[in-house]
N, C-alpha and C positions, 0 to 999 in steps of 0.2 A: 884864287888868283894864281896864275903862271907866267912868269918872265923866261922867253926865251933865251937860250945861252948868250946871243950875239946887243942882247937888251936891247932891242929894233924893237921889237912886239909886245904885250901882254896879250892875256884873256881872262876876265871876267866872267862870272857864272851867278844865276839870277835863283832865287827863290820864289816859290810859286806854282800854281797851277800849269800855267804857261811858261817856261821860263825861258830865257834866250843867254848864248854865251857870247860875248860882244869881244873881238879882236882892235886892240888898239897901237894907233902908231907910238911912239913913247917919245917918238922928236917932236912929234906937232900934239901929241895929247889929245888927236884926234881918234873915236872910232872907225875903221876902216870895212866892217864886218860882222854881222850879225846872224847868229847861225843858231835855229830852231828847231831841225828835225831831229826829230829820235829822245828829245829828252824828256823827262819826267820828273816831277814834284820843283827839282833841284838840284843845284852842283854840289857836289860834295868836294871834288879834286876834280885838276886840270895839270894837263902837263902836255909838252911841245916835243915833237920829234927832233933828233941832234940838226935838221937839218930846215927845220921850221916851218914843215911844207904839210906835217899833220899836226892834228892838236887830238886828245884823248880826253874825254870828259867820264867822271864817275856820278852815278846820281843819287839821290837821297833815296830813290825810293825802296821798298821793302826788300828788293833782289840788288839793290846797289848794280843796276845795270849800268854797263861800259858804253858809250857810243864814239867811235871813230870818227871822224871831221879832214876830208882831207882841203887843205886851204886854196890849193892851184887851181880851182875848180868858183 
């Protein structure tokens, strides 16, 4: 899990075959955002640009590959 500096945001990161990393509003507690491509196995780490407009996911699998997520998009 990763809380953006200005705590507007989270993100979530799922285990699994499939996994998906889910952005949430933190006022209304609602999901805003579900973001699927690129990942593998699972999240291992997440963390938010200073300016909250990227998120960076690390993943479980055997290379701990990195995928980039830009949010404006």
């Amino acid at each position: 899990m990763a809380v953006h500096l200005d705590k507007q945001i989270a993100a979530t990161g799922q285990l699994g075959p499939k996994p998906t990393v889910h952005i949430w509003d933190l006022n209304t507690m609602q999901p805003v955002m579900a973001l699927k491509q690129g990942v593998i196995k699972g999240i291992e780490s997440l963390s938010f640009s200073p300016s909250g407009n990227k998120l960076v996911a690390i993943c479980i699998d055997d290379n701990h590959m990195t995928v980039g997520f830009d949010l404006t998009k």
